[in-house]
C-alpha positions in Angstrom: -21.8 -9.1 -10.7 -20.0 -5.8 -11.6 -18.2 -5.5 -14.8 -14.9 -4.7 -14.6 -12.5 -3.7 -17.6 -8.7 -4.9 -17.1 -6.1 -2.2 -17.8 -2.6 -2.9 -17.5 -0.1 0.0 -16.8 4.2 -0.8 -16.9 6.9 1.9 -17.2 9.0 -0.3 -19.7 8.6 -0.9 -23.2 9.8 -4.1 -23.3 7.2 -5.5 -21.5 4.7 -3.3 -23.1 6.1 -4.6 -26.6 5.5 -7.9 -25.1 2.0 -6.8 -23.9 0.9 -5.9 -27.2 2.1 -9.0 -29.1 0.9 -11.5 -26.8 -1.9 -9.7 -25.5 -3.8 -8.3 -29.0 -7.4 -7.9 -27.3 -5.7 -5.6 -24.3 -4.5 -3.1 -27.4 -6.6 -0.4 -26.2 -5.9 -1.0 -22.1 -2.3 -0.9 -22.3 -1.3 2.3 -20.7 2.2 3.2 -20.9 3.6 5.3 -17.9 4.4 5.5 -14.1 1.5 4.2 -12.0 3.1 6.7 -9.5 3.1 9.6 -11.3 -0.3 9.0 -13.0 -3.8 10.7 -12.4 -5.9 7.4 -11.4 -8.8 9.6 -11.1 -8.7 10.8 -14.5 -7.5 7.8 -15.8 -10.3 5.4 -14.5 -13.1 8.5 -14.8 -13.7 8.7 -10.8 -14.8 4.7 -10.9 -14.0 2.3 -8.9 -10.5 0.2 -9.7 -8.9 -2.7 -8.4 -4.8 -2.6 -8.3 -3.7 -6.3 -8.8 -0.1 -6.6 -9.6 3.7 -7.8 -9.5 5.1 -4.4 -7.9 8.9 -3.3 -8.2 10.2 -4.1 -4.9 12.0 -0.5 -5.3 8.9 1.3 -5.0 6.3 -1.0 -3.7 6.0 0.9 -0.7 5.0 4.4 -3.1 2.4 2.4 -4.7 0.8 1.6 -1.4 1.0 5.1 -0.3 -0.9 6.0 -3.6 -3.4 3.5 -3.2 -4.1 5.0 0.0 -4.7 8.4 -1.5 -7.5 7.0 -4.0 -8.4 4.6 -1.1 -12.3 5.3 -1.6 -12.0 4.6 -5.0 -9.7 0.9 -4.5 -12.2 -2.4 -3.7 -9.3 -4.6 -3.6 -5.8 -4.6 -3.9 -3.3 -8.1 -4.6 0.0 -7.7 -5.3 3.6 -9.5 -4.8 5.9 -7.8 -2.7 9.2 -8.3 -1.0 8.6 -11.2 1.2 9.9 -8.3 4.5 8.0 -5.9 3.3 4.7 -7.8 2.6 5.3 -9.3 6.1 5.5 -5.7 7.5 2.1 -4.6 6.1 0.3 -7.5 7.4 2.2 -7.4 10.9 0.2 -7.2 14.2 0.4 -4.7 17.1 3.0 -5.5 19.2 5.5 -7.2 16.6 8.7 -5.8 15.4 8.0 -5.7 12.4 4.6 -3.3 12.9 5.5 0.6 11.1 4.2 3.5 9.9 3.1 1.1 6.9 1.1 -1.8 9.1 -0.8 1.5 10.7 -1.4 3.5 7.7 -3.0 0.5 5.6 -4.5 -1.8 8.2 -6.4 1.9 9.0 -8.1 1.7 6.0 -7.8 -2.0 4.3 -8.1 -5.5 6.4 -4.8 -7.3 5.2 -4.3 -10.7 4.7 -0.9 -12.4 3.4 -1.8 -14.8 1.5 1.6 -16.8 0.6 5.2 -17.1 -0.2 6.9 -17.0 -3.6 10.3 -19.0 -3.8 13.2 -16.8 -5.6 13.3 -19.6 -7.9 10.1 -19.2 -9.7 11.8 -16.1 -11.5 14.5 -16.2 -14.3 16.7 -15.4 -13.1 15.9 -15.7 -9.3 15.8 -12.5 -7.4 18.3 -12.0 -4.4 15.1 -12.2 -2.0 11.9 -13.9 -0.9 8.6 -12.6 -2.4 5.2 -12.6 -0.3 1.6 -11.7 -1.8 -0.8 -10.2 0.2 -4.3 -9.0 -0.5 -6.1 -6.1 0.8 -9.9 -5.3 1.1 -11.6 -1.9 2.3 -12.3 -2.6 6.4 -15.7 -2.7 6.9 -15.6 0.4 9.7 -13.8 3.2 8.5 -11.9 5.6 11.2 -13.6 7.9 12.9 -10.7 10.7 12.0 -11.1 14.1 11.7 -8.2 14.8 9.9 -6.6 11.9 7.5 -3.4 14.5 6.9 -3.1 14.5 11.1 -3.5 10.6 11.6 -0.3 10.2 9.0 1.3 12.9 10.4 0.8 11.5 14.3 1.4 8.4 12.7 4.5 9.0 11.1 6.0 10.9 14.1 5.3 8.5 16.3 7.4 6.2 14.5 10.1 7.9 13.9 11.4 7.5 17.1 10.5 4.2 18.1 12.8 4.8 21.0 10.8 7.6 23.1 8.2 7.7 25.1 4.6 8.4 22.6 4.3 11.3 24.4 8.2 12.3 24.2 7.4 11.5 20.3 4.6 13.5 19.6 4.9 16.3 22.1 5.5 18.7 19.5 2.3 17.6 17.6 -0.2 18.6 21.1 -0.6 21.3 24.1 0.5 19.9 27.5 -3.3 18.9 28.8 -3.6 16.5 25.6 -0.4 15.1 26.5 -1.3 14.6 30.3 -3.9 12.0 29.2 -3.0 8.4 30.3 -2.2 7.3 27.1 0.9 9.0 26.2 2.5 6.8 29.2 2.1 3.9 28.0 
């Protein structure tokens, strides 16, 4: 069984005053700072780390993209997250709900929601339903040849739900590319 070293990183001293008071053997692994703006490579020296947390709903949706840029390096992810926005990660093809983000992670994590959490089990309760959901590497990666192309296809596609894909991404190929069948579906 791997070891594993538990660090905790939050933004606000208050919590990280509370960290450190409650928490006395975690002195050393408290890391004070914005997950988003720090370097996880240097940080966790190239290894492997799991990102297990409570995420601001406000930029939950950051965090994920930054987990997907260390992807390689991320076993596991479990986190709470806006109930609409955790269902919209774990959404299937063909629902409403599926986005640039169900795409983007399912490509590189199988997702699984896990459960609700009641507004009520805060103080004071949140305006909004919380969902957890846990992601784990897939076991076939993407045959891609370009990650940077797949978000970017990805992203354009989306963007206008309301076109035809090909209408969508026209700009992205030449016209023979775009003759295959599958831009008229």
């Amino acid at each position: 069984v791997p070891h594993f070293e538990t660090h905790v990183i939050d933004i606000d001293r208050d919590s990280i005053a509370y960290l450190k008071k409650h928490f006395p053997t975690l002195q050393d692994k408290i890391i004070e700072g914005d997950f988003l703006a720090l370097d996880l490579s240097k940080l966790f020296n190239n290894q492997p780390f799991a990102v297990i947390g409570n995420f601001p709903y406000n930029i939950s949706t950051e965090i994920l993209f930054k987990v997907l840029d260390h992807k390689d390096a991320v076993p596991e992810v479990v986190g709470m997250f806006q109930k609409e926005v955790a269902q919209r990660i774990a959404a299937k093809e063909g629902n409403k709900t599926y986005g640039v983000l169900s795409v983007l992670v399912q490509a590189f994590f199988q997702v699984e929601y896990l459960f609700d959490v009641h507004e009520k089990s805060f103080q004071p309760p949140p305006r909004v339903k919380s969902g957890v959901i846990r992601l784990l590497p897939v076991n076939e990666p993407l045959a891609i040849s370009s990650e940077k192309q797949l978000f970017l296809l990805v992203k354009t596609a989306f963007n206008q739900r309301r076109k035809t894909l090909r209408n969508a991404v026209k700009g992205l190929f030449d016209a023979a590319i775009l003759a295959d069948e599958l831009f008229n579906k």
